[in-house]
MIDOSE-1310 file (N, C-alpha, C; in nm, 2 decimals, decimal comma, always signed):
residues 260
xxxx	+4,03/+3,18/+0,29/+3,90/+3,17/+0,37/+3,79/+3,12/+0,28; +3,73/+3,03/+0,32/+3,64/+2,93/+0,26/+3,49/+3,06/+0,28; +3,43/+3,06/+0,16/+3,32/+3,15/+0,13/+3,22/+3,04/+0,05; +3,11/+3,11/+0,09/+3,00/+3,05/-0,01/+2,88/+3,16/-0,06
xxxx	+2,88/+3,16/-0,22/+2,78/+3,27/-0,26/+2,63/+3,23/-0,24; +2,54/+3,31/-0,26/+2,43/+3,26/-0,26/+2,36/+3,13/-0,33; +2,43/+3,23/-0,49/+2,38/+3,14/-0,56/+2,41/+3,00/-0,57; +2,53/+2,96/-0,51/+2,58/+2,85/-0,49/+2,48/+2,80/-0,34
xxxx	+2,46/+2,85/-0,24/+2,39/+2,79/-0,16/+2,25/+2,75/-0,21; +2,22/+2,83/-0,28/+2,08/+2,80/-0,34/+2,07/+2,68/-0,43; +2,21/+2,68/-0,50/+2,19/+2,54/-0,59/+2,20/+2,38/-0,50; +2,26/+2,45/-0,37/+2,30/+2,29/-0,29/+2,15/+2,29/-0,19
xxxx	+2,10/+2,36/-0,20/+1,98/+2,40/-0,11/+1,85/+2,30/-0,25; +1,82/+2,35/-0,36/+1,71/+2,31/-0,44/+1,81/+2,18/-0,46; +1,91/+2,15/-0,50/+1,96/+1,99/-0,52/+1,87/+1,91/-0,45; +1,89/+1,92/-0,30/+1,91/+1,81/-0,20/+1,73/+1,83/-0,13
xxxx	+1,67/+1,94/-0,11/+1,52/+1,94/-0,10/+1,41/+1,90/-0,24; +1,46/+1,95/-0,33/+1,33/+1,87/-0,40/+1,33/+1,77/-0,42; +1,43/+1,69/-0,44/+1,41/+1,51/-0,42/+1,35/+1,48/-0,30; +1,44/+1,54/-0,22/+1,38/+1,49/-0,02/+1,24/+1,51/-0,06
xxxx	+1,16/+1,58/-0,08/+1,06/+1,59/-0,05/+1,00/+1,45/-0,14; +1,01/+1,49/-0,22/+0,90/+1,35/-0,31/+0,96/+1,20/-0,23; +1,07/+1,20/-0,21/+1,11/+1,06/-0,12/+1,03/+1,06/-0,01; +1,09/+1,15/+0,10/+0,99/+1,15/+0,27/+0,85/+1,15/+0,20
xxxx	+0,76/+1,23/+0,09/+0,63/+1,17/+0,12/+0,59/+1,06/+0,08; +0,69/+0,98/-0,04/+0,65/+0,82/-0,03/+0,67/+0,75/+0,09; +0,77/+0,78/+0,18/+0,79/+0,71/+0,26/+0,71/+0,72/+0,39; +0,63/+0,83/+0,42/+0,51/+0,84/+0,52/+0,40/+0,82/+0,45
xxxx	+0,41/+0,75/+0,33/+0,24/+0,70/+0,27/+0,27/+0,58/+0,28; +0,40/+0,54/+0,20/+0,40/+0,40/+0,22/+0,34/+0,26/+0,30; +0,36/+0,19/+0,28/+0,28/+0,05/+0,37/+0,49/+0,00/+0,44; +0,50/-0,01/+0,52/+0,59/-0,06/+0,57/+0,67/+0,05/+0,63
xxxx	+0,70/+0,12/+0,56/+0,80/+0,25/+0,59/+0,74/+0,34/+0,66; +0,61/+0,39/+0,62/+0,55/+0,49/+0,65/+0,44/+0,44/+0,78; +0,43/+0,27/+0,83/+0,39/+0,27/+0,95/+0,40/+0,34/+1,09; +0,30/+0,37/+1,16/+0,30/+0,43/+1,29/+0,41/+0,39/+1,37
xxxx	+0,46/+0,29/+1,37/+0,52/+0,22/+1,49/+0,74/+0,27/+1,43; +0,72/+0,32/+1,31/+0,80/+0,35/+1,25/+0,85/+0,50/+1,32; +0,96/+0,55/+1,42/+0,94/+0,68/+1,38/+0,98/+0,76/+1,33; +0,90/+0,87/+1,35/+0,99/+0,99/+1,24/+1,07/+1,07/+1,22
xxxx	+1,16/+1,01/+1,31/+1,31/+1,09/+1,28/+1,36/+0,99/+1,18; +1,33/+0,84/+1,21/+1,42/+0,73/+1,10/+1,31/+0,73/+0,95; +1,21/+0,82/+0,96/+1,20/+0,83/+0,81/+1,23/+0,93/+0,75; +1,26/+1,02/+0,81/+1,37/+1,19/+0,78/+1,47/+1,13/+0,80
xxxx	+1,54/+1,05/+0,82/+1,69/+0,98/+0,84/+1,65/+0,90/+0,68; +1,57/+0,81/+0,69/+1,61/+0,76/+0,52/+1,62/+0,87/+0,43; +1,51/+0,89/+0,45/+1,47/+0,99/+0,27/+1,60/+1,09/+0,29; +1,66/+1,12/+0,37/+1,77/+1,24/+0,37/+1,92/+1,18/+0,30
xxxx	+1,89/+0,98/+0,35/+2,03/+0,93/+0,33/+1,97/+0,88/+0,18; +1,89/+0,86/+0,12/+1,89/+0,82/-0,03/+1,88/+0,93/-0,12; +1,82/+1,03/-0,06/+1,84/+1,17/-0,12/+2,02/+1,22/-0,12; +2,04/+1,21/-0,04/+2,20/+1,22/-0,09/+2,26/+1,12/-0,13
xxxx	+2,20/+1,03/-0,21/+2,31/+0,90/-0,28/+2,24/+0,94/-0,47; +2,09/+1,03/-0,41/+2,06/+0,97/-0,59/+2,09/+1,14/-0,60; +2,06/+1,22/-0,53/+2,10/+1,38/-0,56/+2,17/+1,43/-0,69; +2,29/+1,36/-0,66/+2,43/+1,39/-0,75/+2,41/+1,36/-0,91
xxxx	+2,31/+1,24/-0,94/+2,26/+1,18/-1,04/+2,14/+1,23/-1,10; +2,10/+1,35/-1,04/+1,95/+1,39/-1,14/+1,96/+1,47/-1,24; +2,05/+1,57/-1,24/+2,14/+1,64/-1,37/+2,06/+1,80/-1,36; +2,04/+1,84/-1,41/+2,02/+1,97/-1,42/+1,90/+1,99/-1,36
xxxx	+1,84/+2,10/-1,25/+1,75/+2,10/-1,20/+1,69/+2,29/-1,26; +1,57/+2,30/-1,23/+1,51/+2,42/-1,32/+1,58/+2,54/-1,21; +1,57/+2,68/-1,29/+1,69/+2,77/-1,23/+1,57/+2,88/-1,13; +1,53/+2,81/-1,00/+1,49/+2,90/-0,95/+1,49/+2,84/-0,79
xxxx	+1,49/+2,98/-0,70/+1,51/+2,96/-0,56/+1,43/+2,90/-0,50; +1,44/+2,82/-0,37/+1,37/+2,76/-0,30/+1,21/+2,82/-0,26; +1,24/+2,93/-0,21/+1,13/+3,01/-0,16/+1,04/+3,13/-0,26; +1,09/+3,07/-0,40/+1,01/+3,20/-0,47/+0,91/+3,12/-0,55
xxxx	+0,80/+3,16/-0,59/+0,67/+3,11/-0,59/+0,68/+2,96/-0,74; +0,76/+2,97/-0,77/+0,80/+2,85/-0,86/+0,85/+2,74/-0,79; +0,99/+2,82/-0,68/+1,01/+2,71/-0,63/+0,93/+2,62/-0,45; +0,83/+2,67/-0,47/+0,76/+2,64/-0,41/+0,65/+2,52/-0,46
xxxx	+0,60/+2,58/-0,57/+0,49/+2,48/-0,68/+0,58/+2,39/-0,68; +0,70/+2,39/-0,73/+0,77/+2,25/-0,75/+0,80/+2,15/-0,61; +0,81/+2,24/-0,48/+0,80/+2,12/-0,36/+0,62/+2,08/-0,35; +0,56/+2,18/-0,40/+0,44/+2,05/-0,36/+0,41/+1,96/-0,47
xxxx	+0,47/+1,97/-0,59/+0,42/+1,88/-0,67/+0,51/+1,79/-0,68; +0,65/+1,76/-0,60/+0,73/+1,65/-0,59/+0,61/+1,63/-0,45; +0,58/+1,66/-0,34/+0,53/+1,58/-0,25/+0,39/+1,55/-0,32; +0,29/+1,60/-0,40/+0,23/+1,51/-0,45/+0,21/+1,38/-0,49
xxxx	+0,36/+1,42/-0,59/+0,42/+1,30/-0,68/+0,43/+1,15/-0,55; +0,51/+1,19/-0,47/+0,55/+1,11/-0,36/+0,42/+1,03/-0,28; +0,32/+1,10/-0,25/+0,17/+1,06/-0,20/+0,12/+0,95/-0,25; +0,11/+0,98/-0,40/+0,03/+0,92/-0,50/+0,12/+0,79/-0,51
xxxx	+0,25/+0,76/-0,50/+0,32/+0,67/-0,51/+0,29/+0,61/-0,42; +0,25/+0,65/-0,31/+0,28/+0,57/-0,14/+0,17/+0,52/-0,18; +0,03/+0,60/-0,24/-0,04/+0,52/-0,19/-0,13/+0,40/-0,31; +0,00/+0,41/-0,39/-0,09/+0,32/-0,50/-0,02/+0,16/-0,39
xxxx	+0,07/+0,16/-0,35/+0,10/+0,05/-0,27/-0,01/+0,00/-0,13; -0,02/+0,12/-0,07/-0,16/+0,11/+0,03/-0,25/+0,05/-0,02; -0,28/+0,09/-0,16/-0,41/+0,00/-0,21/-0,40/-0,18/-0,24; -0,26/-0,21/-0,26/-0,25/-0,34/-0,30/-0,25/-0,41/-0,15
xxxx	-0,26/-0,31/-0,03/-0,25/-0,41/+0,08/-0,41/-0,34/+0,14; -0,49/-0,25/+0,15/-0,62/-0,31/+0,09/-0,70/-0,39/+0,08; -0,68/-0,45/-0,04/-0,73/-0,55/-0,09/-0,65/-0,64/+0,00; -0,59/-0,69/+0,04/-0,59/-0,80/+0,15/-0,63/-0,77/+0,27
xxxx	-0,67/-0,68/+0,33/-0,76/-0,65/+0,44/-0,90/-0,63/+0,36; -0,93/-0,61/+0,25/-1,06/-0,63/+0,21/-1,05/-0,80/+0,21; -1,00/-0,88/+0,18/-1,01/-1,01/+0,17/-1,03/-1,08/+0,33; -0,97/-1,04/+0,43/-0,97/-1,07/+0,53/-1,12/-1,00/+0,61
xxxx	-1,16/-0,93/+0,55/-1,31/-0,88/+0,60/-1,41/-0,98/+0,50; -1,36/-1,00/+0,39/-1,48/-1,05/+0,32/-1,50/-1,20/+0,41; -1,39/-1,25/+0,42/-1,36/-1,40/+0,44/-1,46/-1,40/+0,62; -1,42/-1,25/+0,69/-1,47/-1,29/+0,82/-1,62/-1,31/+0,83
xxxx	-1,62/-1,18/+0,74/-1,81/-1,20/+0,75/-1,86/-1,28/+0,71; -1,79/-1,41/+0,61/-1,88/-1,50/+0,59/-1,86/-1,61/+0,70; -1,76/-1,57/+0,77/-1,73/-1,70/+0,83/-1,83/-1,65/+0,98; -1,87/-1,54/+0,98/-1,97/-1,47/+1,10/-1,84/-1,42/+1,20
xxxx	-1,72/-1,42/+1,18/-1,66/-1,32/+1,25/-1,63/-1,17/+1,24; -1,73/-1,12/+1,15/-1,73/-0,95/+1,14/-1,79/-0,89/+1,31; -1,82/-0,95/+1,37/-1,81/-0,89/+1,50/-1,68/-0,89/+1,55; -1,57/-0,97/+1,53/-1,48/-1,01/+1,62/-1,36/-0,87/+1,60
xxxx	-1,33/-0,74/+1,67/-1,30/-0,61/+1,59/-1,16/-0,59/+1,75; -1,10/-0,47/+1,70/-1,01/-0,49/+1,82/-0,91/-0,33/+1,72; -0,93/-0,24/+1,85/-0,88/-0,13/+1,80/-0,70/-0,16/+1,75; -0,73/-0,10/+1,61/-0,57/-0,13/+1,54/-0,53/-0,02/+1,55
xxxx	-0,39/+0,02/+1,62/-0,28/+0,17/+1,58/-0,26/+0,19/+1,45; -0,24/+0,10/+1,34/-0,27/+0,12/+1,20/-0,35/+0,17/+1,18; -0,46/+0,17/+1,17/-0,57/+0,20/+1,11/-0,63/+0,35/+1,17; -0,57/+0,31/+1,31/-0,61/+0,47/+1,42/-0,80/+0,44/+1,41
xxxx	-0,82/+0,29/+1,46/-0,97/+0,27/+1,47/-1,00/+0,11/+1,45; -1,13/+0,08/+1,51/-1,13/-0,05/+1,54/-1,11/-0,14/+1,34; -1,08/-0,24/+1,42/-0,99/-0,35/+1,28/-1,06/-0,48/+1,29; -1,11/-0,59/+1,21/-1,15/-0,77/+1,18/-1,03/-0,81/+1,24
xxxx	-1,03/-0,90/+1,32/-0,93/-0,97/+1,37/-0,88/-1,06/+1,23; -0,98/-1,08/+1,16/-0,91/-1,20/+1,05/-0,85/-1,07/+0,91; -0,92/-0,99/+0,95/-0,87/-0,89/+0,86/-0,68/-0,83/+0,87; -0,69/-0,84/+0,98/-0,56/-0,78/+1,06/-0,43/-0,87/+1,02
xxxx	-0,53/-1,03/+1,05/-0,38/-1,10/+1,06/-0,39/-1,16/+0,88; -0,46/-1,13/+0,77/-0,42/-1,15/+0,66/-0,29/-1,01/+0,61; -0,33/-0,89/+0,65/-0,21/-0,79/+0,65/-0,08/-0,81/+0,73; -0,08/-0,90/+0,84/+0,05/-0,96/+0,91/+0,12/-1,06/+0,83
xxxx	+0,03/-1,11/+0,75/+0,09/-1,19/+0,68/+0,15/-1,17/+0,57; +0,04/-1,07/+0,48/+0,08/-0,98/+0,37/+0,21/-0,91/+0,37; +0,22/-0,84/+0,53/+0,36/-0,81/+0,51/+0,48/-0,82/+0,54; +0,47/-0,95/+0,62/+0,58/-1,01/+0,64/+0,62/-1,07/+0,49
xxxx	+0,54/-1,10/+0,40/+0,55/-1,15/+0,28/+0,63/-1,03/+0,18; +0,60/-0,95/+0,21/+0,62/-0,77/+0,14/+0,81/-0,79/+0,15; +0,80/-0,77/+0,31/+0,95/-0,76/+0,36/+1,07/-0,90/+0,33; +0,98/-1,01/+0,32/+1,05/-1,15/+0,30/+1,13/-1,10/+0,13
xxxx	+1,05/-1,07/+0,09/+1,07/-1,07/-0,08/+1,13/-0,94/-0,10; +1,18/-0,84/+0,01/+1,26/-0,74/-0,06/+1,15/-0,61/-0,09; +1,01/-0,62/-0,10/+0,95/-0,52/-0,13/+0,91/-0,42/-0,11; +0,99/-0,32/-0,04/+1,01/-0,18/+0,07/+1,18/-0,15/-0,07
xxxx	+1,23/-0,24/-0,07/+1,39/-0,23/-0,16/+1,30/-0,19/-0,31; +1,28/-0,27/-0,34/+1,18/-0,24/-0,47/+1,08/-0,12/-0,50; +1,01/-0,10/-0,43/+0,94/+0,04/-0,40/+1,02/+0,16/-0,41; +1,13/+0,15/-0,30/+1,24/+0,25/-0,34/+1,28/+0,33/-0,42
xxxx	+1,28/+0,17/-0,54/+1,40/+0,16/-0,65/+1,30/+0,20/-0,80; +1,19/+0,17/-0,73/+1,08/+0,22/-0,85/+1,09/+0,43/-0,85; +1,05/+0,39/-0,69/+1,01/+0,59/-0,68/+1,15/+0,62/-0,77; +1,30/+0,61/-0,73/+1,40/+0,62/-0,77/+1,40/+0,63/-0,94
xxxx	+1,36/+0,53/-0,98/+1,31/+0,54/-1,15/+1,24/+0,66/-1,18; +1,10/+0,68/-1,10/+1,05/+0,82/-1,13/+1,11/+0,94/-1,17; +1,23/+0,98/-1,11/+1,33/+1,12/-1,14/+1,39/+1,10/-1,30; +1,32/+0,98/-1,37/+1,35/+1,02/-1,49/+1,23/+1,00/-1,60
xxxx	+1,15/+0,96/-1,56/+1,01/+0,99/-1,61/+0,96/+1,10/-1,57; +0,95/+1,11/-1,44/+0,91/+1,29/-1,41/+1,01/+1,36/-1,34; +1,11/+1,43/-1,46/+1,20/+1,52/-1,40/+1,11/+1,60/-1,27; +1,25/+1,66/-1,19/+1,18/+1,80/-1,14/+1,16/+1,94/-1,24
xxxx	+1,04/+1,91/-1,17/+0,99/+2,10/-1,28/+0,86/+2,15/-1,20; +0,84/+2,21/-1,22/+0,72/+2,33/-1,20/+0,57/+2,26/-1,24; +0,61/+2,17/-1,39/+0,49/+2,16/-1,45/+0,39/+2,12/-1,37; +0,24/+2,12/-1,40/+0,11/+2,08/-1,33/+0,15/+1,98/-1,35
xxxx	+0,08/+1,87/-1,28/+0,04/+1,74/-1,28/-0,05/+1,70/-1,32; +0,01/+1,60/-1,49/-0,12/+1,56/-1,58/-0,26/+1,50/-1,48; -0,38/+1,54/-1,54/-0,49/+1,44/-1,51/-0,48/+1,27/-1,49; -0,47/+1,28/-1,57/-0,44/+1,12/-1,65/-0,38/+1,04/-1,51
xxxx	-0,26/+1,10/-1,45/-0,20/+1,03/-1,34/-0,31/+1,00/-1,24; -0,37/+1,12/-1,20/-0,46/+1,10/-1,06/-0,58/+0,97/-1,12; -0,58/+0,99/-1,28/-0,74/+0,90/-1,31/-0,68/+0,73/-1,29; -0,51/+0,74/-1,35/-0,49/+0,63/-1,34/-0,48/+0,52/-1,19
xxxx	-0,48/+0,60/-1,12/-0,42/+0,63/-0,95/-0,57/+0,54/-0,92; -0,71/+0,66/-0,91/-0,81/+0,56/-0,90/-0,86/+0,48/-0,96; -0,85/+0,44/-1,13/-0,85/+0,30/-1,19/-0,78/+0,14/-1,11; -0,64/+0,23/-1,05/-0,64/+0,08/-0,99/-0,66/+0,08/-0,84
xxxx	-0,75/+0,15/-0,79/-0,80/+0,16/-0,69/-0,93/-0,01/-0,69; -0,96/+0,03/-0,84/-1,08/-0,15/-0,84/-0,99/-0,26/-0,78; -0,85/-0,28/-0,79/-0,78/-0,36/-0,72/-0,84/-0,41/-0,60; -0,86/-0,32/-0,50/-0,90/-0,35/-0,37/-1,03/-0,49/-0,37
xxxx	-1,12/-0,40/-0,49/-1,22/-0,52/-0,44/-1,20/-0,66/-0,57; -1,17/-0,65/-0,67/-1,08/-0,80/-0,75/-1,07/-0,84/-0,67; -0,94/-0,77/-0,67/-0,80/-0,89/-0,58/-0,87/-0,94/-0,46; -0,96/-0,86/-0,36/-0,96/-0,91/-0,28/-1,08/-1,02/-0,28
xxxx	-1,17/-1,01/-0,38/-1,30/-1,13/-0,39/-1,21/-1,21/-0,49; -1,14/-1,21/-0,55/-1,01/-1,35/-0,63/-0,94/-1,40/-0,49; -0,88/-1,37/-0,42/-0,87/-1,42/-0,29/-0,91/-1,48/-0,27; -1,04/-1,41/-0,18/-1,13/-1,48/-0,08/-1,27/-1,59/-0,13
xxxx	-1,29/-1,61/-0,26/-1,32/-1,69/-0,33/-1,31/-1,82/-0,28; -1,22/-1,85/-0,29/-1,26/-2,00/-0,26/-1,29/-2,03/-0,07; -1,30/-1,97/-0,02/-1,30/-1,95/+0,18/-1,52/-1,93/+0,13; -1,52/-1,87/+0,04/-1,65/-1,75/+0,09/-1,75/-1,89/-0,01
xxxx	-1,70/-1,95/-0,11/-1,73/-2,09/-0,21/-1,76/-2,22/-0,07; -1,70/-2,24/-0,03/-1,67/-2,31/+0,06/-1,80/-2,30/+0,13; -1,77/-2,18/+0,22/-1,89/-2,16/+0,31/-2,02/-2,15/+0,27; -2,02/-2,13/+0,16/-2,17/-2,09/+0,14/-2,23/-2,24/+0,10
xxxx	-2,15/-2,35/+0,04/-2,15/-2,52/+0,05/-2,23/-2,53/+0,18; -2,15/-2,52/+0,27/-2,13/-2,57/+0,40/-2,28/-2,50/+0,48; -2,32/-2,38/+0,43/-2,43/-2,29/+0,47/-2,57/-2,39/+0,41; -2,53/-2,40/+0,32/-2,61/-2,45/+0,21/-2,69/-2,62/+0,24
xxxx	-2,60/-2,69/+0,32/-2,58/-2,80/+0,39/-2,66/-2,80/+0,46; -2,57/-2,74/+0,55/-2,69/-2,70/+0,72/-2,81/-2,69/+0,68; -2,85/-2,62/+0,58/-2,98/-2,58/+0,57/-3,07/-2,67/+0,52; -3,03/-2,81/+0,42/-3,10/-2,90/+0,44/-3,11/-2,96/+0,49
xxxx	-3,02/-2,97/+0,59/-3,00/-3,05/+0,75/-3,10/-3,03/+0,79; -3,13/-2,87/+0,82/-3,25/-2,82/+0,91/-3,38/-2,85/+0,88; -3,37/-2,85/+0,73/-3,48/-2,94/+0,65/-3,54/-3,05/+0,66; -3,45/-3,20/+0,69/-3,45/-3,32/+0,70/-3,45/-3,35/+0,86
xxxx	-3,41/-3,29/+0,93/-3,36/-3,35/+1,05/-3,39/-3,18/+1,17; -3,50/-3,15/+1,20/-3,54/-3,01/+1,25/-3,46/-3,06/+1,42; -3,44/-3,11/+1,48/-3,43/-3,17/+1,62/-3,25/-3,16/+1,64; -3,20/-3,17/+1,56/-3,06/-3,13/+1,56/-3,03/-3,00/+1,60
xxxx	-3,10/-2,92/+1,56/-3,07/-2,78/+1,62/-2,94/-2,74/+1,54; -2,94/-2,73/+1,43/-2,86/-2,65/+1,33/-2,81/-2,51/+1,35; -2,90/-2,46/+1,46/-2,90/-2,26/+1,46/-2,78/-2,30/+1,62; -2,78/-2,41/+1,69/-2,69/-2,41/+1,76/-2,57/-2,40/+1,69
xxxx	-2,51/-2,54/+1,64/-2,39/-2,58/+1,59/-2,38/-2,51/+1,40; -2,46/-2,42/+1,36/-2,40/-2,38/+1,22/-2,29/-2,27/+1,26; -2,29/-2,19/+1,39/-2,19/-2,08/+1,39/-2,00/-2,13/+1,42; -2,07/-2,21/+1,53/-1,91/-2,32/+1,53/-1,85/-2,33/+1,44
xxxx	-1,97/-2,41/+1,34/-1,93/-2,49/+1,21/-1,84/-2,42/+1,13; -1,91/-2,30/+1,07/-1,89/-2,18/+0,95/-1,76/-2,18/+0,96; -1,71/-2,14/+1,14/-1,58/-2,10/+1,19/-1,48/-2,21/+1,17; -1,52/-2,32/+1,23/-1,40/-2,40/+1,21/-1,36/-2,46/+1,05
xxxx	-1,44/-2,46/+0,94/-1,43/-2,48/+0,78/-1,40/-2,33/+0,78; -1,42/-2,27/+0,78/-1,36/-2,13/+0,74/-1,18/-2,09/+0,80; -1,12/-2,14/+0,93/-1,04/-2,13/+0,96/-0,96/-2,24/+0,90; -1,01/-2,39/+0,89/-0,89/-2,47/+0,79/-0,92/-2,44/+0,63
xxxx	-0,99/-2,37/+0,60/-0,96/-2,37/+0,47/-0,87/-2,21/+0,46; -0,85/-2,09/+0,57/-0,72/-2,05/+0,53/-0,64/-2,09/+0,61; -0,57/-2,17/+0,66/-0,51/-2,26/+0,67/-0,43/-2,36/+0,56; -0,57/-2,39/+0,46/-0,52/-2,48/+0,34/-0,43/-2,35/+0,27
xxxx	-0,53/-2,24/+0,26/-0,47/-2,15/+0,16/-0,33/-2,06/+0,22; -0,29/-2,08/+0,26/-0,13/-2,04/+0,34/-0,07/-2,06/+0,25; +0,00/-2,16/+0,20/+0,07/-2,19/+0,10/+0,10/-2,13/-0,01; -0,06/-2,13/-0,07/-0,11/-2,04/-0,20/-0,10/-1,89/-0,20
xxxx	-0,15/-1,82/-0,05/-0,13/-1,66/-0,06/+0,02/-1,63/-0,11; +0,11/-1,68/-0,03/+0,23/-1,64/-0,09/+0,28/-1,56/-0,22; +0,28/-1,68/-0,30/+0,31/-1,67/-0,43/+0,16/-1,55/-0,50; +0,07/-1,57/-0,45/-0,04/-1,48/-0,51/+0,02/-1,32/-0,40
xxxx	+0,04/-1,29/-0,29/+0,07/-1,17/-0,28/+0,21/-1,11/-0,33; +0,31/-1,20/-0,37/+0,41/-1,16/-0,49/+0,37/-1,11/-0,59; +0,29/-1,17/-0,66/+0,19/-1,14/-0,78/+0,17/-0,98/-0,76; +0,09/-0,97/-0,66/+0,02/-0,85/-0,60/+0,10/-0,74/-0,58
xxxx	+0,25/-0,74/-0,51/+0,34/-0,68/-0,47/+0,42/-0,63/-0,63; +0,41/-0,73/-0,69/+0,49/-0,69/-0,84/+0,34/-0,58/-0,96; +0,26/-0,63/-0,91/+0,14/-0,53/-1,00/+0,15/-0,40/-0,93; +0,19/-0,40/-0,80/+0,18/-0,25/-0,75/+0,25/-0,19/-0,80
xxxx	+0,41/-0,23/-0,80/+0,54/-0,20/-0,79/+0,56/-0,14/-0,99; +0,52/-0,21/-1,08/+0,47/-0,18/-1,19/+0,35/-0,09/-1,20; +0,26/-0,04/-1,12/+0,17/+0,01/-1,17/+0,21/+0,18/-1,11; +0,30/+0,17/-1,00/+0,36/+0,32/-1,00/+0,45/+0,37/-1,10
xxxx	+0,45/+0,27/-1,18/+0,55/+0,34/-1,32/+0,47/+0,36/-1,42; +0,33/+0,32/-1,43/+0,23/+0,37/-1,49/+0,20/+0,51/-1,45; +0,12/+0,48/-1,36/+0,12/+0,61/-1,27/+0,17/+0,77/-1,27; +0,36/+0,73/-1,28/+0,42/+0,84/-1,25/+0,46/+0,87/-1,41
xxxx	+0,44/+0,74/-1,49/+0,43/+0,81/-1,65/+0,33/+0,85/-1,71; +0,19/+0,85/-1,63/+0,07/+0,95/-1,68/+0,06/+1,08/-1,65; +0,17/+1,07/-1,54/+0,14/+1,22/-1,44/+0,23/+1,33/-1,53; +0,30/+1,29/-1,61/+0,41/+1,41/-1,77/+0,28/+1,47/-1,85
């Protein structure tokens, strides 16, 4: 007759939940994974199925039960762990909806708004569709695989344990929080350069030639040089949100090696 002792349930029981947990909360912070439109039984279906592939490979886990006050600290400091990971990637996509706000308001489309399910509140229309792009760009290149395979690296930089979670990690966490607005005015730089030319124009237009009626045709204007020049820049975001996608994807291994 097939029996099982405690302590043996207890060790297949702390195996297979303290990973789960730091995986499932990367994957509901995450940018791609952790989407609304994603649900949540198929992100309790991942994290359960990569939790049983890396499980077997973590090696010795600290010697206490699920429910006794140790092993409790240790599931929230793996879901900590997991948060902070999700959302150092949230920030690198961010900064491209900071870019796509910066770019609207100069082009005078910061009125143009439209309730996003992401966001769970109204969204830039030009803001929205630089993150459609962003992540179709994410997914093109594998970067949800990568993310994975980073958190996955974590279990050996930050074993499971009990310990607090250094300062250092959370400081490092908001240092590259400045990302958002860089990356996103290195972006939008040349759109926001442009326009302020083009603003700059009009306005001696209105100087030289008052009868034209410049306050008519400068809002057109702004819009249509602001839409072909991202247009020109299609090409170029690419290879610069690769950039972006590989600084995140590295900077959670910063991150999760400050947090020791």
């Amino acid at each position: 007759m097939f029996s099982v002792t405690y302590a043996q349930l207890n060790t297949w029981l702390t195996a297979f939940l303290w990973p789960f947990v730091r995986i499932l909360a990367l994957v509901a912070a995450a940018p791609a994974l952790g989407d609304t439109s994603v649900p949540v039984r198929v992100k309790v279906g991942l994290a359960a199925f990569v939790t049983l592939i890396i499980a077997p490979t973590l090696g010795a886990l600290p010697q206490a039960t699920v429910f006794s006050a140790e092993g409790v600290w240790i599931i929230v400091n793996q879901f900590l762990i997991g948060i902070a990971l999700g959302f150092v990637m949230q920030i690198v996509f961010a900064a491209v909806e900071a870019t796509g706000d910066i770019i609207g308001l100069s082009m005078g489309l910061g009125f143009a708004t439209f309730f996003d399910v992401h966001a769970s509140g109204s969204s830039a229309v030009l803001s929205r569709f630089m993150w459609t792009i962003a992540m179709l760009t994410f997914l093109a290149f594998d970067g949800h695989l990568q993310m994975v395979s980073a958190l996955i690296a974590t279990f050996q930089s930050i074993p499971v344990s009990a310990n607090i979670l250094g300062a250092n990690g959370w400081r490092a966490l908001a240092g590259y929080g400045s990302t958002v607005l860089t990356s996103g005015l290195l972006l939008a730089m040349p759109v926001v350069t442009a326009l302020l030319i083009a603003n700059l124009a009009l306005g001696i237009l209105n100087r030289a030639a008052p009868q034209i009626g410049v306050f008519q045709v400068g809002l057109p204007l702004t819009m249509l040089v602001g839409l072909l020049l991202v247009q020109l820049m299609l090409p170029n975001m690419i290879p610069y949100f690769s950039r972006l996608f590989d600084s995140g994807i590295e900077e959670m291994g910063r991150v999760a090696a400050e947090f020791r």
